[in-house]
C-alpha positions, 0 to 999 in steps of 0.5 A, a space after each residue: 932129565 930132572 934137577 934134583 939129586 934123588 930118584 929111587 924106583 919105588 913101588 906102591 906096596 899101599 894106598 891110604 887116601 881120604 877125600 882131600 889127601 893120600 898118603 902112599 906107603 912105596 918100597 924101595 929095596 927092603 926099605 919103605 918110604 912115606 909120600 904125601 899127595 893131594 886126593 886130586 893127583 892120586 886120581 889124575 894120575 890113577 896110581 894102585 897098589 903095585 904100579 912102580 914109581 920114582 921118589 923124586 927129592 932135593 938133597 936140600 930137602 933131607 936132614 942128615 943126624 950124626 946121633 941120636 936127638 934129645 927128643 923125638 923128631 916128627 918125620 915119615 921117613 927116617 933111615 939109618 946109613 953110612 956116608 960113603 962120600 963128601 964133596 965140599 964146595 965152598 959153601 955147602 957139602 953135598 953128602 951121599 948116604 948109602 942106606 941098605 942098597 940104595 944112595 941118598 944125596 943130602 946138602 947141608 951148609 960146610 959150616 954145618 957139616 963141620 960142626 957135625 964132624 961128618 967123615 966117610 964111613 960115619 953112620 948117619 940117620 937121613 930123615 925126609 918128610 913125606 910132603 918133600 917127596 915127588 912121585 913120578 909114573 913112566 907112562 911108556 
């Protein structure tokens, strides 16, 4: 068990690595999501094109948008969604996305997610970066 609010079963569908760095291109449903790794992990734990694996990321680690910025944001993982539900705590939300056929957990401060006047069923972007994603192999 695991202290985090996103796993996804993913596979590796594309490898681009240099001497110092990997970056692994992974499917998700039809949806396809970017991970950074060192060179180093990526040998360790011998991932190939095809091996299945999981995206492990906090909900603080995803940035959630109501509407379109101003100016382009620098993210490797940005997907369309709908809010399907809104737990309010009395400092944070913790919000869940649906995108495609997949859920996507984000936490944002309460004051935040008032500010942005996030409602169930409002369409919503989820970015993550690729360098807040975890990968995990089942070695059984």
């Amino acid at each position: 068990m695991l202290s985090v609010e996103n796993i996804l079963k993913a596979k590796i569908t594309e490898i681009i690595s240099n001497d110092v760095s990997a970056i692994l291109k992974c499917q998700v449903e039809s949806k396809f999501f970017f991970v950074l790794l060192s060179k180093h992990i990526l040998d360790e734990l011998r991932l190939k094109k095809d091996d299945t694996s999981y995206l492990i990321f906090n909900a603080l680690d995803v940035v959630l948008s109501k509407n379109e910025c101003a100016t382009r944001i620098a993210c490797e993982n940005e997907f369309n969604g709908k809010i399907m539900q809104i737990q309010n705590t009395n400092s944070f939300s913790l919000i869940t996305v649906l995108c495609n056929n997949f859920e996507i957990k984000v936490q944002c401060s309460l004051q935040k997610a008032k500010q942005m006047n996030l409602n169930i069923a409002d369409n919503v972007n989820v970015l993550i970066n690729a360098n807040n994603i975890l990968l995990g192999i089942n070695d059984g």
